[in-house]
C-alpha positions as protocol buffer text, in pm:
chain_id: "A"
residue {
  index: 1
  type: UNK
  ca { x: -4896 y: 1108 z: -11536 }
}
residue {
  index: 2
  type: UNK
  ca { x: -5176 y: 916 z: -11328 }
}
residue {
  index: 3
  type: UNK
  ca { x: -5358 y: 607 z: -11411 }
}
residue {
  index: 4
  type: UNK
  ca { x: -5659 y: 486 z: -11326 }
}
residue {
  index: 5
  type: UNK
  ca { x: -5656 y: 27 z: -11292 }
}
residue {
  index: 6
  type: UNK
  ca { x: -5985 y: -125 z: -11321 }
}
residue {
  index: 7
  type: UNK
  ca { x: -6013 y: -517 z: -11208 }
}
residue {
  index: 8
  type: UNK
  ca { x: -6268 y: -706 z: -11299 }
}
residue {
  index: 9
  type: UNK
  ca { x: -6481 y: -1025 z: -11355 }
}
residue {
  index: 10
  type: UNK
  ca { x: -6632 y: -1084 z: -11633 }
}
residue {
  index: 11
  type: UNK
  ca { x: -6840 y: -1444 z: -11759 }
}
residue {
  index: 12
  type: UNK
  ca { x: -6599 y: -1630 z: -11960 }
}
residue {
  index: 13
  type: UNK
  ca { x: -6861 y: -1670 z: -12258 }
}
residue {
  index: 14
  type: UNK
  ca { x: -6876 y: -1282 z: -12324 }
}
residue {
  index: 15
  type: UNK
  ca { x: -6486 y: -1178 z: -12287 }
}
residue {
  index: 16
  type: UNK
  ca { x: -6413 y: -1174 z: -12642 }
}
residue {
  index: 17
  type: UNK
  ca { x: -6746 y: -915 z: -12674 }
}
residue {
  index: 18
  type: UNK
  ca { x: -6611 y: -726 z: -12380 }
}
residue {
  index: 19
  type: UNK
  ca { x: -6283 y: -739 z: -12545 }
}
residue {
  index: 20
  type: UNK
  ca { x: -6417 y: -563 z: -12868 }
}
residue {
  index: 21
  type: UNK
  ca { x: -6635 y: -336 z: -12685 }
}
residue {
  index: 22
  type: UNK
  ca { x: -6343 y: -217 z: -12504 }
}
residue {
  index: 23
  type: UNK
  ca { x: -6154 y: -204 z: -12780 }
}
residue {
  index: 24
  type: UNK
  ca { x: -6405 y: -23 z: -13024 }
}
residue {
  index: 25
  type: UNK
  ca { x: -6573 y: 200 z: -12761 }
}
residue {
  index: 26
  type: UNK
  ca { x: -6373 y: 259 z: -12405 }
}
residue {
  index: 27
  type: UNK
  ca { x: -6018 y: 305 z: -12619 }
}
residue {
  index: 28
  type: UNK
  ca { x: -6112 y: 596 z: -12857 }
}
residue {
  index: 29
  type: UNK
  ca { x: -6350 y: 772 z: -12565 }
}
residue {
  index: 30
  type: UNK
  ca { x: -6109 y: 788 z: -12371 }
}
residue {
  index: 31
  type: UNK
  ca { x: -5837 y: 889 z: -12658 }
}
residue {
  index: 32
  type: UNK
  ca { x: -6085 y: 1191 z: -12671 }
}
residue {
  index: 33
  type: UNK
  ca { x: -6115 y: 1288 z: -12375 }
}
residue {
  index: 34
  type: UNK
  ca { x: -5953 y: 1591 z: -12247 }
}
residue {
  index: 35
  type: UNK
  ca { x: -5613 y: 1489 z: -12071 }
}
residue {
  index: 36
  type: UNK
  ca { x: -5689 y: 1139 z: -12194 }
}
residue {
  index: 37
  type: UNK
  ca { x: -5389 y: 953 z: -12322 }
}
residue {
  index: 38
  type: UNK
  ca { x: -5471 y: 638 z: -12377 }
}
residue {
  index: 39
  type: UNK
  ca { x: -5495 y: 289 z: -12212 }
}
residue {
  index: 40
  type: UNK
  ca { x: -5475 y: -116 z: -12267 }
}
residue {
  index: 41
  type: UNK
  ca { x: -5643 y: -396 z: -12149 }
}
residue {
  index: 42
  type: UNK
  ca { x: -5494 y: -696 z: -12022 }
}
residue {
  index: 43
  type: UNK
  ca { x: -5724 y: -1039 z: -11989 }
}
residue {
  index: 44
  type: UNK
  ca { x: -5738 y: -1400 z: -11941 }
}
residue {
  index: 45
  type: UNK
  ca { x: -5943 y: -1556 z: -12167 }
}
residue {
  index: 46
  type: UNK
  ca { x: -5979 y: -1888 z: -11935 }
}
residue {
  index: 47
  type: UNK
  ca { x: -6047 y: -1689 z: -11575 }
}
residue {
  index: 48
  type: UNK
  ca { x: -6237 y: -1385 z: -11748 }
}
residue {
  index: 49
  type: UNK
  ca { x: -5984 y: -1185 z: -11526 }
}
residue {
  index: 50
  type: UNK
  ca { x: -5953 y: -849 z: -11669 }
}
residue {
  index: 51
  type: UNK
  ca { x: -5745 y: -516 z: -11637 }
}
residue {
  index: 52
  type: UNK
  ca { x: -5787 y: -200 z: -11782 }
}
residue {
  index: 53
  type: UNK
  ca { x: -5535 y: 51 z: -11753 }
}
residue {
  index: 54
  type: UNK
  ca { x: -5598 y: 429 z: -11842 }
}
residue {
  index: 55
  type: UNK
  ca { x: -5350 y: 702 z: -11865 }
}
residue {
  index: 56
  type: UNK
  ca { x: -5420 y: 1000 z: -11754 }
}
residue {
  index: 57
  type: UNK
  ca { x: -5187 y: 1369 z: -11831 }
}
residue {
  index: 58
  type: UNK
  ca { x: -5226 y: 1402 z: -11431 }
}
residue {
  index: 59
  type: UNK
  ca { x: -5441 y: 1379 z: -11136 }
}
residue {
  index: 60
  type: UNK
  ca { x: -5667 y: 1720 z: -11267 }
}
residue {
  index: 61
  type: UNK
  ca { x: -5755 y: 1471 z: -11557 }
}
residue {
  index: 62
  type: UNK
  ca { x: -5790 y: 1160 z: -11373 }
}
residue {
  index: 63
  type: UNK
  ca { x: -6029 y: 1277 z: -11135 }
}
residue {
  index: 64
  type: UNK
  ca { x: -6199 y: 1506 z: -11371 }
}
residue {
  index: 65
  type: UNK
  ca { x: -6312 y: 1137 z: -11603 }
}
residue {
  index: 66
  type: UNK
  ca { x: -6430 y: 1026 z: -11259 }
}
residue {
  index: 67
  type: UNK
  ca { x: -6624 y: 1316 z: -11100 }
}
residue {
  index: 68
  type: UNK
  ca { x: -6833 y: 1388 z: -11468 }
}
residue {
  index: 69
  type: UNK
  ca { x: -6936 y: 1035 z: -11475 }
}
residue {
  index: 70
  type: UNK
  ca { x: -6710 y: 934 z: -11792 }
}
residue {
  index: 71
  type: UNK
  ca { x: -6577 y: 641 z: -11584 }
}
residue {
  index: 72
  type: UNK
  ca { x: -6886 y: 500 z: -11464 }
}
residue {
  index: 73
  type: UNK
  ca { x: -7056 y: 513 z: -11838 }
}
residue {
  index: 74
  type: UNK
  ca { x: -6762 y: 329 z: -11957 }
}
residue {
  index: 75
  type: UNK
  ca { x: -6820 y: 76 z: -11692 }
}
residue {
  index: 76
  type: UNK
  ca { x: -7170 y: 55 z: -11757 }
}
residue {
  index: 77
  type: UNK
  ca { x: -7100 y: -59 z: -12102 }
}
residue {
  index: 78
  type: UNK
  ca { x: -6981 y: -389 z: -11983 }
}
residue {
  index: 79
  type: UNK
  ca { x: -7266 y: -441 z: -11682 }
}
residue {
  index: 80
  type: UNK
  ca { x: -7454 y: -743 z: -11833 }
}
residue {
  index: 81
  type: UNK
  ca { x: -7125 y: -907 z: -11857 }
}
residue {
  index: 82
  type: UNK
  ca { x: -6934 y: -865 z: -11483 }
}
residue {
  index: 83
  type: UNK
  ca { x: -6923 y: -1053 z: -11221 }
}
residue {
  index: 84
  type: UNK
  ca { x: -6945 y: -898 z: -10883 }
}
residue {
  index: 85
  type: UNK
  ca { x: -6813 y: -551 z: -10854 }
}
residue {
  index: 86
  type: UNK
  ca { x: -6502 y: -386 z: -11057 }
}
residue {
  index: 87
  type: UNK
  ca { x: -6150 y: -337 z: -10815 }
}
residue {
  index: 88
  type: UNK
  ca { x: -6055 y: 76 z: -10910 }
}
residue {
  index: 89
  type: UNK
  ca { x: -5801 y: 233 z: -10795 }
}
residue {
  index: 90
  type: UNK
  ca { x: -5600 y: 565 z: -10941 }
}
residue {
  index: 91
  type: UNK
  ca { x: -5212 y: 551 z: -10906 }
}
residue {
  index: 92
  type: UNK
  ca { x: -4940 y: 796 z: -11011 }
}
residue {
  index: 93
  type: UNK
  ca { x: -4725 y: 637 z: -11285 }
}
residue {
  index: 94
  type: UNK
  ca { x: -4386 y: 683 z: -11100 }
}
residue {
  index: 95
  type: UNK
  ca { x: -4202 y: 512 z: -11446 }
}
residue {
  index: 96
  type: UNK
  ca { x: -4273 y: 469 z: -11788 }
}
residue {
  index: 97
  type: UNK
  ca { x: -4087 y: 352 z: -12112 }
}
residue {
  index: 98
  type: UNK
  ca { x: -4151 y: 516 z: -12398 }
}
């Protein structure tokens, strides 16, 4: 299993709408994407720090969402709202609780 962590930026006035967009829009694409298994979001509300982590069924997967552009128009949906550039990285999962 791979995962791909985002970092990012965003203005503290528009986290709660990034927070539902994320919610209502990156969350299920992903969920329906092929090899796609799902993901969370972490945030401070005060900072506008936040992290989204996807989970991938392995590196094929992961670097299939990234090559096609899936990533990107995820991260486009969010664009009005970021400040500076989004931190991505892809890292194998080496453990995970059920």
């Amino acid at each position: 299993m791979y995962a791909r962590v985002i970092t990012v930026l965003v203005d503290v006035y528009r986290i709660d709408r990034a927070i539902q967009i994320y919610e209502e829009c990156v969350l299920p694409a992903i969920k329906l994407r092929e090899g796609g298994i799902g993901a969370m979001l972490l945030a401070d509300r005060s900072t506008g720090r936040g992290i989204s982590i996807s989970l991938w069924e392995d590196k094929e997967a992961l670097l299939a969402a990234q090559e096609s552009g899936f990533m990107q128009e995820q991260i486009r949906k969010f664009s009005a709202m970021l400040i500076g550039t989004p931190d991505i990285e892809a890292l194998e999962v080496a453990i995970k609780d059920p």
